[in-house]
N, C-alpha and C positions, 0 to 999 in steps of 0.2 A: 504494500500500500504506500506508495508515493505520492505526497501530497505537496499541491502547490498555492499559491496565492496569487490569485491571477485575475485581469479583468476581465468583465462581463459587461458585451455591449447589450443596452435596453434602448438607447436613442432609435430614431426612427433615418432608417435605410435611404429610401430615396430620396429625402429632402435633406440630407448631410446636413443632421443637426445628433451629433457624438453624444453619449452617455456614458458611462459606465460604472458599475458597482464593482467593487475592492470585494473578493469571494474566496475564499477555501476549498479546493474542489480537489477530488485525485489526480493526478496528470494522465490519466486514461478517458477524463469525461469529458465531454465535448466542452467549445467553448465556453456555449450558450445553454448549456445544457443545467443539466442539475447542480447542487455546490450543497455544501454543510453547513456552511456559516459564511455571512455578508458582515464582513466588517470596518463598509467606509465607502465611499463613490466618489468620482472624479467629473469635473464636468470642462471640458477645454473650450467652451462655446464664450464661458464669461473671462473679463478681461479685468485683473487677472485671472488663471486659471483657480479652480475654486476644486480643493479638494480639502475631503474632509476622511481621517482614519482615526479607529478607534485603536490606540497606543496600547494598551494593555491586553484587548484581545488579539493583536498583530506580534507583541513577544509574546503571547501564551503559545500559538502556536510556533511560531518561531522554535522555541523550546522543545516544542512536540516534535520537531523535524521536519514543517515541511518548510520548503522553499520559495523564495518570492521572485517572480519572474524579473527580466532585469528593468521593466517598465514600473513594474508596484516597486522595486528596492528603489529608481530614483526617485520616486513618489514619495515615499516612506523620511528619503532625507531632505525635503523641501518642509 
């Protein structure tokens, strides 16, 4: 069980307007698909970019092993 931390687009497709939810999910499960736990969203639309993560459930799992793709680690240090 390899877990990651990775985003999850919810914004809408054809009218290029970007979402994404901060998620926990295996690295075998689709993008979009199912996750464990949401812990934080990103939004690049506003100026500045407007991201929000919750610090203590991001080292919990941190801790538990899984890893955070290299888009949530720069995230994570902003």
């Amino acid at each position: 069980m390899a877990l990651k931390i990775r985003l999850r687009r919810i914004g809408k497709r054809p009218k290029k307007r970007p979402f994404f939810r901060i998620t926990v999910a295996e690295s075998s499960w689709a993008r979009d698909g199912k996750f464990i736990e949401e812990i934080g969203f990103y939004d690049p639309t506003k100026n500045p970019p407007l991201i929000k993560l919750n610090k203590e459930r991001y080292q919990y799992w941190i801790k538990k092993g899984a890893k955070p793709t290299e888009t949530v680690a720069n995230l994570a240090k902003k």
